[in-house]
N, C-alpha and C positions, 0 to 999 in steps of 0.2 A: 954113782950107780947104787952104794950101800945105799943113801937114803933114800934113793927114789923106790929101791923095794921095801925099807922099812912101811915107805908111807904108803902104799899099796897095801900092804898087810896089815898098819893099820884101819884103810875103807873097808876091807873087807873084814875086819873086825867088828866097825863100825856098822859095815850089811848086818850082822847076828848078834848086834849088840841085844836085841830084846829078848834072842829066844829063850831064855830062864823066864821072862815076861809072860802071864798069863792073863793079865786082866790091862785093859784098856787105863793109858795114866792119862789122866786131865794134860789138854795142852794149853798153858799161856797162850796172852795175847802177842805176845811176842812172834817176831819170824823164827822161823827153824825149830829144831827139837834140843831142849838140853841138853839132852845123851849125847849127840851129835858134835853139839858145841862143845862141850867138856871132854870128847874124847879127841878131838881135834887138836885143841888146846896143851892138853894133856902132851902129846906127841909135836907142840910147836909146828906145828901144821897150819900154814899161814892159808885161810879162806876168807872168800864174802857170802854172805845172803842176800838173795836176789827180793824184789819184792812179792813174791812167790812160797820165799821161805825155801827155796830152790840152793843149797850148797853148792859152791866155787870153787876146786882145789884145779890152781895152775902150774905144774912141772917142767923145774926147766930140765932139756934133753940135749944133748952132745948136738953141736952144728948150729946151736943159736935158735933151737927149735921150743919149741913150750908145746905140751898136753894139756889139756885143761876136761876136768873131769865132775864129775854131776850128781849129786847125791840128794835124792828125794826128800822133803820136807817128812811125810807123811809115811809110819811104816805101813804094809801090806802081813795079811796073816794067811797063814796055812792053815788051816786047825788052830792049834796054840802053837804055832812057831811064827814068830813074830820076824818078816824082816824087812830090810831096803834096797831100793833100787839104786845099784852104784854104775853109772854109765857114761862111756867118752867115746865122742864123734872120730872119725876116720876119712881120707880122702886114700885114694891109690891117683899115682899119677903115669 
């Protein structure tokens, strides 16, 4: 359970990784964003990149269940607050 909120709190660090960011950084032709990769990494944060450039972090959860969570290629701005869309699907049953 500790890491499943470490890694949480890493995404959402990951979300505001830009805002000290005020000017637009060239992106490689590469998938995904380096910031992204490197802070993943960083935290042994095991993901894939879709071909989309679309971030994959799969958690596993008590009962043999897995989360699987979704983190945009591409940040979005406010003004000059630079951030990302961190989001994961839901069923109710």
């Amino acid at each position: 359970m500790k890491n499943l909120l470490t890694s949480i709190a890493v995404l959402f660090v990951v979300c505001f990784l830009g805002i000290q960011t005020t000017t637009a950084q060239k992106k490689s032709a590469t998938l995904g964003d380096p910031r992204v990769t490197n802070a993943l990494n960083q935290t042994k944060t095991p993901f894939t990149v879709d071909n989309d450039g679309v971030y994959q972090v799969i958690y596993g959860l008590p009962n043999k269940r897995n989360q699987k969570v979704f983190i945009t290629p591409r940040p979005e701005k406010f003004g000059n607050v630079e951030f990302r869309l961190v989001f994961s699907y839901t069923s109710f049953r």
